[in-house]
KEMARKOL-31952 format. One record per residue (C-alpha): residue in one letter; y, z, x. Coordinates in steps of 0.001 Angstrom, whole numbers, plus 500000, padded with zeros to 6 digits. Layout:
REM KEMARKOL-31952
AYZX;...
This chain:
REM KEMARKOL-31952
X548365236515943107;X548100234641939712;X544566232889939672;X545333228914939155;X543022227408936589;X540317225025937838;X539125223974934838;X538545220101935003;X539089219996938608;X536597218316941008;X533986220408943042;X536291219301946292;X539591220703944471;X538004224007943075;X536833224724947057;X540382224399948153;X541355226483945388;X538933229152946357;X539308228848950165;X543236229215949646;X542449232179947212;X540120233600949847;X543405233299952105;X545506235199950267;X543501237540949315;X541746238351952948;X543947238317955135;X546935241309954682;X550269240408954828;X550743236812953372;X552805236441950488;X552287232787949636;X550646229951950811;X551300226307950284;X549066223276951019;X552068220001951526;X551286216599951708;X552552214012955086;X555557213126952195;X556455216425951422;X554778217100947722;X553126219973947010;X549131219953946780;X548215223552946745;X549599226971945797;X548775230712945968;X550985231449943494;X551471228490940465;X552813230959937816;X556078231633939777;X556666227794939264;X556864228316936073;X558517231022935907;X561187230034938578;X561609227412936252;X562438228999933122;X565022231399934791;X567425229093935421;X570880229982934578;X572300226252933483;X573393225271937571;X571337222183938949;X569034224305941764;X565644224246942642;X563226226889941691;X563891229856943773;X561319232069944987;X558498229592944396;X556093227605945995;X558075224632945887;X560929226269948143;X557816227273950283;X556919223742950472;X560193222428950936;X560317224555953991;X556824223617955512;X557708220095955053;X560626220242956752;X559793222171959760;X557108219838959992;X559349217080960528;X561295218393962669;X558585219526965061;X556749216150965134;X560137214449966104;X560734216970968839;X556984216579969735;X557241212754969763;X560664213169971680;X559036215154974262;X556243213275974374;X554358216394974261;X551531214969971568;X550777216182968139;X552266219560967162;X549115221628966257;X551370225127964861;X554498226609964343;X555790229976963842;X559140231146962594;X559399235053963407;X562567236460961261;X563629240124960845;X562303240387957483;X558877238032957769;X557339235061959102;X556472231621958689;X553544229806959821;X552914225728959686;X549564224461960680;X549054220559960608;X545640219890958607;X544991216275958450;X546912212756957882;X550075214555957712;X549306217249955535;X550495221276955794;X549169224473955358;X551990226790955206;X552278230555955059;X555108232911954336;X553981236161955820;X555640239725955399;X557112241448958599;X554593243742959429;X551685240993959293;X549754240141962232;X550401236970962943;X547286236134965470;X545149237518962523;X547411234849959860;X547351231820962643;X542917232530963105;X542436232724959188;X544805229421959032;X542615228063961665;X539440228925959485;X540909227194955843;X542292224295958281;X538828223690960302;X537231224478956326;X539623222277954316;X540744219367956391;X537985217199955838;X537839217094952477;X541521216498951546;X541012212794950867;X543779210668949661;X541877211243946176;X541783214550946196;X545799215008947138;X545849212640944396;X543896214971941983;X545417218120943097;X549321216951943027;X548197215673939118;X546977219112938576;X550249220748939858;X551992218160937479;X549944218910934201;X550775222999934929;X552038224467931902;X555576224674932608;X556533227758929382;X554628230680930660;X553381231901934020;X549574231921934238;
């Protein structure tokens, strides 16, 4: 994992930074993470310098940046939909997790607060009860804090990353 640059940030943004490092970097198995906001924008990554370098690979077609946070978040955002409608249609009440097991890894979606995501993309052999209690941890850890300022910060942060060369 490429170390995102906190210089500049707030005390509340560098925390999230660290927890999510902390994430990543504890808990074996996870290959990205991705914090998404209730309108689908990306807040947080484990990995910024695939962004950019997602981005300057492109071959000339009109796609989205493969392999990067942004497809992560794209993801997490829309499984989250979909299980709050199916939650509201059931009348079941809020959706608190989801996991998608696939043959070659997982996926993980915990709500955090006021719409927001914590998404992880997990390798096949992870242990998923040990990934859903460390997503637990950042979420009980993290939630709080992520005011409408600091999404606010943190998506402007994600916005001012240097978009030439991967960190």
């Amino acid at each position: 994992m490429t170390a995102p640059s906190t210089f500049g940030l707030s005390s509340e943004a560098r925390n999230l930074h660290w927890l999510l490092t902390n994430l990543v970097e504890e808990v074996p198995g996870i290959l990205s993470v991705a914090v998404v906001s209730s309108d689908g924008l990306l807040l947080l990554s484990s990995d910024p310098g695939r962004n950019a370098q997602a981005r300057e690979t492109g071959t000339g077609r009109p796609s989205g940046p493969r392999g990067s946070s942004a497809d992560l978040a794209t993801l997490v955002s829309g499984i989250g939909s979909l299980t709050i409608g199916a939650a509201k249609l059931l009348a079941f009440g809020g959706v608190k997790h989801t996991m998608v097991a696939m043959d070659e890894g997982s996926l993980f979606v915990m709500s955090i607060s006021d719409g927001s995501l914590l998404g992880v993309h997990g390798s096949a052999d992870c242990d998923m009860s040990v990934v859903a209690y460390h997503m637990a941890l950042f979420v009980g850890r993290a939630g709080h804090v992520l005011t409408p300022q600091l999404r606010s910060e943190l998506r402007k942060s994600l916005e001012s990353e240097p978009t030439g060369s991967a960190r």
